[in-house]
C-alpha positions in Angstrom: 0.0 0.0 0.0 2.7 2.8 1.0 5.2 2.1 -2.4 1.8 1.6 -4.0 1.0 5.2 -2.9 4.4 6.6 -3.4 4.5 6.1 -7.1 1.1 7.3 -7.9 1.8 10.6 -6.6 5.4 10.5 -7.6 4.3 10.3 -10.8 1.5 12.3 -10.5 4.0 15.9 -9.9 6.7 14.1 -12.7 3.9 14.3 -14.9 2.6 17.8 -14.1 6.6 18.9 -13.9 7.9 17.2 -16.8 5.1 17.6 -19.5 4.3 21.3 -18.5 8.6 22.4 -19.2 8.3 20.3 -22.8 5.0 20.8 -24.1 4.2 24.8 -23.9 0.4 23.6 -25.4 -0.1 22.3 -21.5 0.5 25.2 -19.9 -2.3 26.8 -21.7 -4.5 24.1 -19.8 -2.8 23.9 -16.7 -5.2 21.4 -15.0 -5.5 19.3 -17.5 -2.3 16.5 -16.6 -3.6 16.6 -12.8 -7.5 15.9 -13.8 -6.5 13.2 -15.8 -4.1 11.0 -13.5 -7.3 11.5 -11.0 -9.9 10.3 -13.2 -7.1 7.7 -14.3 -6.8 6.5 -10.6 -10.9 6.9 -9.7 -11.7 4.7 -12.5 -8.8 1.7 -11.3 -10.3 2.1 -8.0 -13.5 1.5 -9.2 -12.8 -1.2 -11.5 -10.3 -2.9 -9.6 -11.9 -6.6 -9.3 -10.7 -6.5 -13.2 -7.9 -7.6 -14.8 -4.9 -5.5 -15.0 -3.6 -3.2 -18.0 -2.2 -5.7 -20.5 1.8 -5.2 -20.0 2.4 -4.7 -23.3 -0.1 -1.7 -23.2 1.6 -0.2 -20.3 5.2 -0.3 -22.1 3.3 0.9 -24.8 2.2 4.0 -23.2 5.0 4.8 -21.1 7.2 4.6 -24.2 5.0 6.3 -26.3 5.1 9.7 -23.5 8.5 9.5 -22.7 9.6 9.8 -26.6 7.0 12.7 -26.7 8.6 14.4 -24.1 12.6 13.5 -24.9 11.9 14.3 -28.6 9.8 17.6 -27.8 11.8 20.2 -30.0 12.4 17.7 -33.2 8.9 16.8 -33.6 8.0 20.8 -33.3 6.0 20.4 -30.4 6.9 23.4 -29.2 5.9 25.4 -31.5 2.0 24.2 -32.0 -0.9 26.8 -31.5 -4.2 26.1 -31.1 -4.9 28.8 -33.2 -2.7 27.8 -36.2 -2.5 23.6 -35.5 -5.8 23.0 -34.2 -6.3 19.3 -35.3 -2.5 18.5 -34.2 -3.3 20.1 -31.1 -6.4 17.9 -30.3 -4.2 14.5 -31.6 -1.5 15.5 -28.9 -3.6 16.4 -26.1 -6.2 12.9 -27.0 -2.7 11.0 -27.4 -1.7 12.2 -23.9 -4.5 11.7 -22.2 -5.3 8.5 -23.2 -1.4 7.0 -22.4 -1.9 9.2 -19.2 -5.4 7.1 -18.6 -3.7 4.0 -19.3 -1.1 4.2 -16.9 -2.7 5.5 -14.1 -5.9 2.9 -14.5 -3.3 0.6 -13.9 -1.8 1.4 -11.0 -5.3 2.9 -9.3 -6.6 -1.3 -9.8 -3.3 -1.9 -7.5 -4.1 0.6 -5.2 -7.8 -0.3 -5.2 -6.8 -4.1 -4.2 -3.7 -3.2 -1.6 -6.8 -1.4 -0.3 -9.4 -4.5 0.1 -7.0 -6.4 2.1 -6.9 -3.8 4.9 -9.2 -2.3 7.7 -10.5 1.1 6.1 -9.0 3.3 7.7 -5.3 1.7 8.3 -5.0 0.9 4.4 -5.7 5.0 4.5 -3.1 5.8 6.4 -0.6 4.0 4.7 -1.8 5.7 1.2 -2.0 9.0 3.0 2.2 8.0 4.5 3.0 7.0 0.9 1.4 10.1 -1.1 3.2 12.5 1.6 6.9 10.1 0.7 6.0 11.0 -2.9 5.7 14.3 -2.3 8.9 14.8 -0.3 11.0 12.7 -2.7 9.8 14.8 -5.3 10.4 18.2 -3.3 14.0 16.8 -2.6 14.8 16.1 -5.6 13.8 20.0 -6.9 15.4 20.9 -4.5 19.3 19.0 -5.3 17.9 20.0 -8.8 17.7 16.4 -9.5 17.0 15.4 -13.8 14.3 13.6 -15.4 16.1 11.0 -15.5 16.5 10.8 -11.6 12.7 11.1 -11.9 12.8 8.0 -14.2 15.3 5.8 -12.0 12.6 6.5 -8.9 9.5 5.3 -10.8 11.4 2.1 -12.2 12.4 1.0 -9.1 9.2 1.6 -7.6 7.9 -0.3 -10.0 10.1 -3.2 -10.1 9.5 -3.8 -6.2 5.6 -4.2 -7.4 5.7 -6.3 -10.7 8.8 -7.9 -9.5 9.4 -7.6 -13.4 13.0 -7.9 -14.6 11.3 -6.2 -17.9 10.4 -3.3 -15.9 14.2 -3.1 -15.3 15.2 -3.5 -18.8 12.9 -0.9 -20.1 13.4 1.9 -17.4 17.6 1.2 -18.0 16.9 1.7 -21.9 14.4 4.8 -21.1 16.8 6.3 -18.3 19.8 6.6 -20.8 18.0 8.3 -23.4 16.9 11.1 -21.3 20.1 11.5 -19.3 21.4 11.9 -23.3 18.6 14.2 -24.2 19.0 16.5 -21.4 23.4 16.0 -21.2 23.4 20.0 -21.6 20.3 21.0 -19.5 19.9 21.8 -15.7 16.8 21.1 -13.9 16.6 23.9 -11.5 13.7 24.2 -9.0 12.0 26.3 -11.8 12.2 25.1 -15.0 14.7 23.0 -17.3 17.5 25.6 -18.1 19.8 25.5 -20.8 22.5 28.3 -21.8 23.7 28.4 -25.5 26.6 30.2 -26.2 26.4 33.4 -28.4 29.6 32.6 -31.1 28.6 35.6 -33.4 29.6 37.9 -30.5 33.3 36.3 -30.4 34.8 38.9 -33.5 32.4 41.5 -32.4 33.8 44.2 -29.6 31.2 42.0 -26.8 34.2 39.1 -27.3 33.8 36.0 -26.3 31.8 34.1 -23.1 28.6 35.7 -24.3 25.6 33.2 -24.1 21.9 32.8 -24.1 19.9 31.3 -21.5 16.8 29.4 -22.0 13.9 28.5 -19.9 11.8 25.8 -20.4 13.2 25.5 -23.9 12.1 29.6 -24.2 14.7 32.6 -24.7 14.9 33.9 -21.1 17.5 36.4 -20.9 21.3 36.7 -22.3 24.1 37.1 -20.6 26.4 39.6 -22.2 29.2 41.6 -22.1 28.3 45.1 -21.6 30.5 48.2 -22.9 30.3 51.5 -21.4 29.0 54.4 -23.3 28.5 58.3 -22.9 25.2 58.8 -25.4 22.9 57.0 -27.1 24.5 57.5 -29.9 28.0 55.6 -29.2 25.6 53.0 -28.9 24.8 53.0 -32.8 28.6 53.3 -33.4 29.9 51.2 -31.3 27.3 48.3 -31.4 26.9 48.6 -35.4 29.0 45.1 -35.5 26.7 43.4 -32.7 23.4 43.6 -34.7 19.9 45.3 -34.4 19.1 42.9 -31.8 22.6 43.6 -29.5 22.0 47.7 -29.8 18.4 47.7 -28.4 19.1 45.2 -25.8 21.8 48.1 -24.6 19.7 50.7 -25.6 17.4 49.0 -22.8 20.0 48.8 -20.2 20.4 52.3 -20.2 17.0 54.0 -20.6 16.8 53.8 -16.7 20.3 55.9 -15.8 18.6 59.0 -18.5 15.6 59.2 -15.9 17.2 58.7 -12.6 17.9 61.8 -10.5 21.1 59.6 -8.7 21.8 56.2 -8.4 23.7 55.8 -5.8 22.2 52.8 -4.3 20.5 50.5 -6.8 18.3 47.7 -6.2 17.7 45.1 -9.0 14.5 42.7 -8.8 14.3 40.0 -11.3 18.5 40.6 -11.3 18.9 37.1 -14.0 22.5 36.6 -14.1 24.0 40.1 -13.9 23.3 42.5 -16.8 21.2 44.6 -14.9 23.8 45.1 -12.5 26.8 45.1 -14.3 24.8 48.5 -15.9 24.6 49.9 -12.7 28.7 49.2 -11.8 29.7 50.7 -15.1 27.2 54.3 -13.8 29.3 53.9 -10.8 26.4 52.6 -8.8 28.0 52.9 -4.8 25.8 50.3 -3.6 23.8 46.9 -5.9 21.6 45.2 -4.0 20.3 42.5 -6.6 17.5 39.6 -6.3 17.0 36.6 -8.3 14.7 33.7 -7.1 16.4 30.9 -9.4 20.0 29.9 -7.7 20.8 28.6 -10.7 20.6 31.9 -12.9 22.2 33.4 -9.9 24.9 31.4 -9.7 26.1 32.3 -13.7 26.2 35.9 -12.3 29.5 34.7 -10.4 30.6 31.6 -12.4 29.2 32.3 -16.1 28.2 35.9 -17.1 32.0 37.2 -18.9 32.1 40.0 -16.4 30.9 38.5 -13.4 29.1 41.1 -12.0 28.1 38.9 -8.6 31.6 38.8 -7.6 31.8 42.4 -7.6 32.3 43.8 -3.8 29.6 46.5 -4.4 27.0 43.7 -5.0 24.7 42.0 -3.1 23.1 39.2 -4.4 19.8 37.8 -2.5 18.7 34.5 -4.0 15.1 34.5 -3.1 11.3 35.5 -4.0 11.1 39.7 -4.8 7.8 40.1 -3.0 9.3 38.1 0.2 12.5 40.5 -0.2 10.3 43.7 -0.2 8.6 43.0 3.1 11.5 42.4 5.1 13.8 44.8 3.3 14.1 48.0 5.5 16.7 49.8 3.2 16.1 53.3 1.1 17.4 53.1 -2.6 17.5 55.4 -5.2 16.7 53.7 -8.1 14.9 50.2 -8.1 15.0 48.4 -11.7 11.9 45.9 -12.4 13.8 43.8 -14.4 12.2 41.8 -17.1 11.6 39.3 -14.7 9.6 37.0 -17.8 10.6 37.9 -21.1 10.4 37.2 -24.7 8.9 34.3 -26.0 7.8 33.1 -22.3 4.9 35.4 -23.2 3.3 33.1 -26.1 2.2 31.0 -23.2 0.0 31.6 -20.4 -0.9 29.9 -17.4 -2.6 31.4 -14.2 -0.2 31.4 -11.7 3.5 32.1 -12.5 6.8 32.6 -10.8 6.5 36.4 -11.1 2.9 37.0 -10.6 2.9 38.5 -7.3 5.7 40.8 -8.2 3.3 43.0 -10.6 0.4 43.8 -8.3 -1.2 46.7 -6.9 0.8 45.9 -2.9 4.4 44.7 -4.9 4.5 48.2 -6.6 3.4 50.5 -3.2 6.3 48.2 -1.4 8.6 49.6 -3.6 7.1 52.9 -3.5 8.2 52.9 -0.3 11.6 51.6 -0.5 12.4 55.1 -2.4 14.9 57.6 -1.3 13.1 61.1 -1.4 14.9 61.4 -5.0 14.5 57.7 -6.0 12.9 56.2 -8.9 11.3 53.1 -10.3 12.0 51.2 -13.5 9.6 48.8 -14.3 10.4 47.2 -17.9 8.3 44.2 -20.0 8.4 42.3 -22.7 5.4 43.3 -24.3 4.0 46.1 -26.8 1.4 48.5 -27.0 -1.3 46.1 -28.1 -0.8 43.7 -24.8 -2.9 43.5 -22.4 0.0 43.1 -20.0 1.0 46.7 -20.8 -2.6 47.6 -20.3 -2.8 46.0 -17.0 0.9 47.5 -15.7 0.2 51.1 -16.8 -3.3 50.9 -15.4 -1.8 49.4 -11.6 1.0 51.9 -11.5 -1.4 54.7 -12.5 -3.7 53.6 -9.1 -0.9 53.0 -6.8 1.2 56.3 -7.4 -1.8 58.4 -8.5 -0.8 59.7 -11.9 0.2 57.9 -14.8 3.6 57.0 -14.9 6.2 57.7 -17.8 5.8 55.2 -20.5 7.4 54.0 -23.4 6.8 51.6 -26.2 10.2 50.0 -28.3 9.0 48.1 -31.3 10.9 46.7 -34.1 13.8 46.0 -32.4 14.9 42.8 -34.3 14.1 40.8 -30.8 10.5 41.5 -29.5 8.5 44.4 -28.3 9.1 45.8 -25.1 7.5 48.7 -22.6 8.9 50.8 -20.0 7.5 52.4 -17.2 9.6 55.6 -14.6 7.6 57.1 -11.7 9.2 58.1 -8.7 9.4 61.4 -6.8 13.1 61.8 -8.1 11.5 61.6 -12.1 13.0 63.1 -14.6 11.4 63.7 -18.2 12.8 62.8 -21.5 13.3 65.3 -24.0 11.3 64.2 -27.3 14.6 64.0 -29.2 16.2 61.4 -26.8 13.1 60.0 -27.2 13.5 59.3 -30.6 17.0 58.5 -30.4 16.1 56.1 -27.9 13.7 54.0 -30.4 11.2 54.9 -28.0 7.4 56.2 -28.8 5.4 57.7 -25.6 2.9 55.5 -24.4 -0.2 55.6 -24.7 -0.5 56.7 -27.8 -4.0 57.7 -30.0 -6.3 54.7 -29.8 -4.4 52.9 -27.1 -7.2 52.1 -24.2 -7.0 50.4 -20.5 -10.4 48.4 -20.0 -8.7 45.8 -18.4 -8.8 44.5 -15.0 -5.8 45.7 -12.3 -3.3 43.3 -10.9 -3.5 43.0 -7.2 -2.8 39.8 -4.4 -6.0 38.7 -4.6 -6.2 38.7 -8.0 -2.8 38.2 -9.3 -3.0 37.0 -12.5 -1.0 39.6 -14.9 -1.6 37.5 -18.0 -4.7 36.8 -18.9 -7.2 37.9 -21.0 -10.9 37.7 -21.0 -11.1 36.2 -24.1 -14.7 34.8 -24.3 -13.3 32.5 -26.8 -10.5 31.6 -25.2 -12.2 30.4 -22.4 -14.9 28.7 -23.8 -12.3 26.6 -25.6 -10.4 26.0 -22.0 -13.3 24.7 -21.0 -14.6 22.4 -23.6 -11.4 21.2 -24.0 -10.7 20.1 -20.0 -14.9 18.7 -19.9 -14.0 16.9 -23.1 -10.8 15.4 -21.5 -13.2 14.0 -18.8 -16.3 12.6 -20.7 -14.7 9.3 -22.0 -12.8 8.5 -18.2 -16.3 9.7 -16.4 -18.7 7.4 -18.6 -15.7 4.6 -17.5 -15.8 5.7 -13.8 -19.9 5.5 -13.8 -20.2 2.3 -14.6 -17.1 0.8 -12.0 -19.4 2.6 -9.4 -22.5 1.5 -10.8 -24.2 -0.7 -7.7 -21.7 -0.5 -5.5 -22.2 2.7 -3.4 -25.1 3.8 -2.2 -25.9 7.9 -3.6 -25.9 9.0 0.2 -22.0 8.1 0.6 -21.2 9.2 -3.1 -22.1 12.9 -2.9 -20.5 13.8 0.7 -17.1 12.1 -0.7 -17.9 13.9 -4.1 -18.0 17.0 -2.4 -15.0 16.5 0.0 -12.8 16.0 -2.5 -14.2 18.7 -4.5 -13.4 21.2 -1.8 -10.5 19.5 -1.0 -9.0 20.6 -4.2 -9.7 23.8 -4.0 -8.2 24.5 -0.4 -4.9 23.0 -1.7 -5.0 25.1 -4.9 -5.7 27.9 -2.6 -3.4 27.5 -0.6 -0.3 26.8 -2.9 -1.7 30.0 -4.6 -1.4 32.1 -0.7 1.3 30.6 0.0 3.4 31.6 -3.3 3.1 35.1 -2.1 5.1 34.6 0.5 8.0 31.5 -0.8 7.2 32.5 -4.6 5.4 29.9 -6.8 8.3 27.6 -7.1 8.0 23.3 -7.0 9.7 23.1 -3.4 6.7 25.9 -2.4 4.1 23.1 -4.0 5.6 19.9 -3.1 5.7 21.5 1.0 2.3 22.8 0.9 1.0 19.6 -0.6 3.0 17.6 2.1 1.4 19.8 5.1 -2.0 19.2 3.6 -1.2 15.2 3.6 0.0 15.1 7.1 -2.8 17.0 8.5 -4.8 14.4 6.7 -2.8 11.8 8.1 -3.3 13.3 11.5 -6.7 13.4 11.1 -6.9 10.0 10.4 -5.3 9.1 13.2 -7.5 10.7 15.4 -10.4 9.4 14.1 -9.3 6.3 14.2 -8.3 6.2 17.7 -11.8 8.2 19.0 -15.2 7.1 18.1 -16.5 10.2 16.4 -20.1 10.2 16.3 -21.2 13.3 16.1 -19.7 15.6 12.8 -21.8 18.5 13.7 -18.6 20.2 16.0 -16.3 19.1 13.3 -18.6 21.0 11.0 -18.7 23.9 13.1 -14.9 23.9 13.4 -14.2 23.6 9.6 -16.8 26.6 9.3 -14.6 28.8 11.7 -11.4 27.5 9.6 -12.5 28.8 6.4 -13.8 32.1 7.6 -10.6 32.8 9.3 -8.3 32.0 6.1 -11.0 34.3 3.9 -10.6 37.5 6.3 -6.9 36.7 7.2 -4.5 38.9 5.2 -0.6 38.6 4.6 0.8 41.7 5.6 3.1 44.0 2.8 5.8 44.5 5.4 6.5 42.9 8.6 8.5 43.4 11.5 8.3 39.3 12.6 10.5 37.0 11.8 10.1 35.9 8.3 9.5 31.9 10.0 7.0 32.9 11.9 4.8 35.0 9.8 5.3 31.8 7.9 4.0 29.4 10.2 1.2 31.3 11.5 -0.1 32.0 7.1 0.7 27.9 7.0 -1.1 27.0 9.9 -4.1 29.2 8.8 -4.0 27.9 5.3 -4.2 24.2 5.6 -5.9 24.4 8.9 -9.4 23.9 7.0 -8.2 20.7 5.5 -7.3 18.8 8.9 -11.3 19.3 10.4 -12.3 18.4 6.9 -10.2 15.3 7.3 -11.8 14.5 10.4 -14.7 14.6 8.1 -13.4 12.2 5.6 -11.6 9.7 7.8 -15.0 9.2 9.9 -17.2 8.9 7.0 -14.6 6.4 5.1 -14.7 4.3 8.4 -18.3 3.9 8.4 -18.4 3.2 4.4 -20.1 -0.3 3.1 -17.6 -0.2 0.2 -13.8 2.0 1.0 -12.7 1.8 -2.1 -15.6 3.2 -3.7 -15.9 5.8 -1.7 -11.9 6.7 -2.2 -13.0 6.6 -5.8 -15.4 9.2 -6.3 -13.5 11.3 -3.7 -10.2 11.5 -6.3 -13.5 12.1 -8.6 -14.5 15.0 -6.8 -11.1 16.4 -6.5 -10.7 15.8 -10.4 -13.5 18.3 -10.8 -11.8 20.7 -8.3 -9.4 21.0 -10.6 -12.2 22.2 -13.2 -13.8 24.3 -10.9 -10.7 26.5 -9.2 -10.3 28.2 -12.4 -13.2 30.5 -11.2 -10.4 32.5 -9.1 -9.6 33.9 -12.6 -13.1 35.4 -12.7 -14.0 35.9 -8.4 -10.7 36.4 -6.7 -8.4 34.2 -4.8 -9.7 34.7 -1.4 -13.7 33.4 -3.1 -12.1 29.8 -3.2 -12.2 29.5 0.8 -16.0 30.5 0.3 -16.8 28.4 -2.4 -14.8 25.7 -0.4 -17.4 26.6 2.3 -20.4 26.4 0.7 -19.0 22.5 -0.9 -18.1 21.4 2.8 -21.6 22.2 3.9 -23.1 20.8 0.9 -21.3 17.5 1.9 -23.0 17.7 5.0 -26.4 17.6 3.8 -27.2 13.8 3.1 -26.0 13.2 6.0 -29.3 14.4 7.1 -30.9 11.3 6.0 -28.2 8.5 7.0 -30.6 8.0 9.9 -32.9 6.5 7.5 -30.5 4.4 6.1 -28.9 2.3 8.7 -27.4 0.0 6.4 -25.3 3.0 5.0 -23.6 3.5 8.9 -22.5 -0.2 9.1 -19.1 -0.7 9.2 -16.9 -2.9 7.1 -15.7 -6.2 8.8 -11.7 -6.6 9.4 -10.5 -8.8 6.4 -9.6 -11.9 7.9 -5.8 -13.3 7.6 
């Protein structure tokens, strides 16, 4: 039951991890991988008296996603729109879904019949002990930055101690060597497969050589250059001529800041990559850097990579760590504070609702720094995006609310790389003269035509990148309901006679809530840790040992009575709505930690209570565990209403889905064959 467990959720975040970095087309439909290994494990649960997944369907489908993934970028996978590659785009996702189904099917009917051999509630707590492994080996190995085909080696051992097939060995061995070849040049940070590509055409040019390119996720990220000093814009145009369109803007951008900035004497850097922000500020003979990057990785090049290595300079400070979490505890005064581009370039093409950076663009990020200025200080806040996105909407329209007048902005198109926008307010603003301006390759923004009806970034609602395209969503959703229809039909009939309706819908709707209090709670928590896999895999891992706990406790105690446990869940949920995360604090970061943990995932240990008592009293466990994973299934379908209500409107609708659960248990005391307990399996 436990290395049962541990592999299903193991592979559960390897699936959600790997396919998300090498298929961009997932990311659009971010819920998709995790709905689908739920429905794959309900319907295994449910139909677990059946015979297993031929082997040679398995190897089939395992095969068939791992060559997806290891041969991504040949096979142009990376590049398919729904837009332009509609019906490849429906073959991928249908080809992925079904090997997904396939494989998780299979190991849900060995979890479904570890679990008829053991009293309800112990075979629980040995899935609950075995998801929370999963989640730690997976968190560890983000952590030590551990490669896919670590990831690999884990599952095929796992699965050789359960078939106790030498086969499984062969195949993993064959499958393991590949990938470690695939990814020989790659690092697996704890946020995102990054690769750096050195930048040859530099090498005769005056930039010289050790320039490079670093991508992200198989996406241009940033580039890590030399950087010449200049006195005008114009020595620019001269002395970049040989570098290329591309090479000139990129300085161009660099030093846009340093023509608005009343001083820069102490510079702060926020999204600082690996060091060309800050080895601008050096060459303006910045006094004092203080520079922040969440990814040690990237951070790291700024000492061992970048040809000037800026990190190593002894006026820089580098922070590895989350902006937002370095603004609330930051008590310092700087003069000029540089948004860096933080997610740049292609990055863009794709959009998912959370991201890394999303808290640092909100309505509280920009009043922190706001107040971080010296009485002459500035703020630079630059983007990857042109007049026409509704990303430069949304950023102009948020500064203009926090500061109270418009900052000033600036559109760069044409650059030969992509389109970018720039945005200086600050007491200590200066303006720009039209012909440096012009010089610049900038145009004032807005300009005629150019509108804001658009919807400001804040913490509650911190999702810079989308838009309300009705057609957009409409397709989101068809396409995720679609993904479920086949898998549900499969689910109904496993359950078909075997649960009575009065134990399916509380389970249903436990699970349903469920999935929306850890979704919420990832979500809270990112604002403080950033949204990063450690972040995930340790708020998943609380929520499972609260679980666990509860379990235990209702297991020990007979619990009778849920009305109290009702009554306490109520109290939890309320709390988490109205409790707030402070923009600064004078705490110790730990605690303020704790105490936004605690309140978090407090909901989901009376809830457990819940569960674990109602699971006890089941006629048929494994039924019931299988339309629970159901109804978390469908959480994933329904927490995309944050986009549309708010963040916080998740602990309500959470609320409203606990009580529901509550309400056929009005009419158990009709049904006294529903309160029975199972019998202890005899040995």
């Amino acid at each position: 039951m436990f290395a049962i467990s541990l592999l299903i959720l193991f592979a559960e975040v390897m699936s959600i991890r790997w396919m998300g970095s090498e298929i961009p087309l997932l990311r659009i439909f971010p819920n998709l991988i995790l709905m689908t290994t739920f429905i794959g494990v309900s319907i295994g649960l449910a139909t677990s008296e059946r015979p297993f997944v031929p082997p040679g369907t398995m190897i089939i489908a395992v095969v068939g996603i791992v060559l997806t993934l290891a041969f991504a970028t040949p096979l142009q996978i990376r590049h398919l729109t729904l837009i332009d590659h509609l019906f490849i785009c429906v073959l991928l996702l249908g080809f992925l879904i079904f090997n997904l189904n396939v494989i998780f099917i299979s190991l849900g009917r060995v979890l479904g019949r570890e679990f008829a051999t053991l009293p309800a509630l112990k075979a629980y707590s040995f899935n609950l002990l075995g998801s929370l492994a999963g989640v730690i080996a997976f968190g560890v190995g983000s952590w030590l930055w551990l490669p896919p085909a670590v990831w690999l080696l884990v599952t095929t051992l796992l699965g050789f101690f359960l078939s106790n097939k030498k086969l499984v060995l062969y195949l993993g061995a064959a499958l393991i060597a590949l990938i470690a070849f695939v990814y020989r040049d790659s690092t697996w940070s704890p946020y995102g497969n990054i690769r750096i590509v050195p930048l040859h055409e530099f090498d005769t040019t005056p930039l010289g050589t050790g320039n490079y390119s670093l991508l992200s996720n198989g996406d241009y990220y940033h580039e890590g250059v030399r950087i010449l000093p200049v006195k005008s814009l114009s020595e620019i145009e001269t002395l970049y001529k040989p570098c290329g369109k591309k090479a000139r803007s990129f300085r161009t951008w660099l030093e846009v800041p340093f023509l608005v900035a009343s001083k820069w004497d102490k510079v702060l850097i926020l999204g600082g990559g690996s060091g060309d922000d800050v080895q601008a500020a050096l060459i303006h003979d910045a006094k004092h850097v203080d520079t922040v990057e969440i990814d040690p990785f990237i951070a790291s090049c700024g000492r061992l990579r970048h040809p000037e290595r800026p990190y190593l300079n002894e006026k820089v400070n580098v922070f590895v760590e989350d902006a937002r979490t370095f603004l609330r505890y930051d008590k310092d005064k700087y003069d000029l504070i540089q948004f860096a581009y933080l997610d740049p370039g292609q990055a863009l093409r794709i959009t998912s609702f959370l991201r890394t950076d999303n808290y640092v663009y909100t309505k509280e990020s920009i009043k922190s720094a706001l107040d971080r200025l010296s009485p002459e200080g500035i703020i630079s806040l630059s983007f990857a995006t042109g007049g026409d996105s509704p990303v430069t909407r949304r950023l102009y329209k948020t500064i203009t609310e926090v500061w109270g007048k418009p900052p000033l902005a600036f559109i760069q198109e044409h650059t030969g790389a992509w389109d970018s926008c720039f945005f200086f307010f600050g007491p200590g603003l200066k303006n720009l003269p039209p012909e440096t301006v012009a010089q610049a390759g900038l145009r004032p923004y807005p300009g005629k035509g150019e509108y804001f009806d658009t919807r400001t970034a804040e913490d509650d609602w911190p999702f810079l990148y989308i838009d309300f395209n009705v057609g957009a969503i409409y397709i989101y959703v068809l396409t995720l309901l679609s993904a479920m229809v086949l898998p549900l039909q499969l689910l109904r009939k496993g359950l078909s006679g075997k649960l009575y309706p009065l134990e399916v819908m509380p389970m249903f709707f436990l699970g349903l809530a469920f999935m929306l209090m850890e979704t919420k709670s990832i979500i809270a928590l990112s604002l403080l840790y950033g949204s990063t896999w450690l972040v995930n895999s340790v708020v998943i891992g609380v929520i499972l040992l609260l679980a666990f706990l509860a379990n235990l406790l209702s297991d020990r105690f007979q619990l009778k009575r849920l009305a109290p446990w009702y009554f306490c869940l109520t109290l939890s949920l309320l709390l988490d709505y109205f409790f707030r995360i402070p923009a600064y604090s004078e705490q110790h970061p730990l605690w303020l930690s704790f105490l936004a943990a605690i309140i978090c995932c407090l909901p989901v240990f009376f809830s457990g209570i819940i569960f674990s008592t109602l699971f006890k009293r089941s006629s048929n466990p494994v039924m019931s565990l299988a339309a629970n994973i159901i109804g978390a299934a469908f959480g994933g379908l329904l927490e995309n209403l944050c986009i549309l209500t708010g963040v916080k409107s998740l602990s309500l609708l959470a609320l409203a889905l606990y009580l529901l659960s509550g309400l056929p248990l009005l009419f158990l005391a009709t049904k006294p064959e529903i309160e029975k307990i199972r019998p202890e399996p005899s040995n």
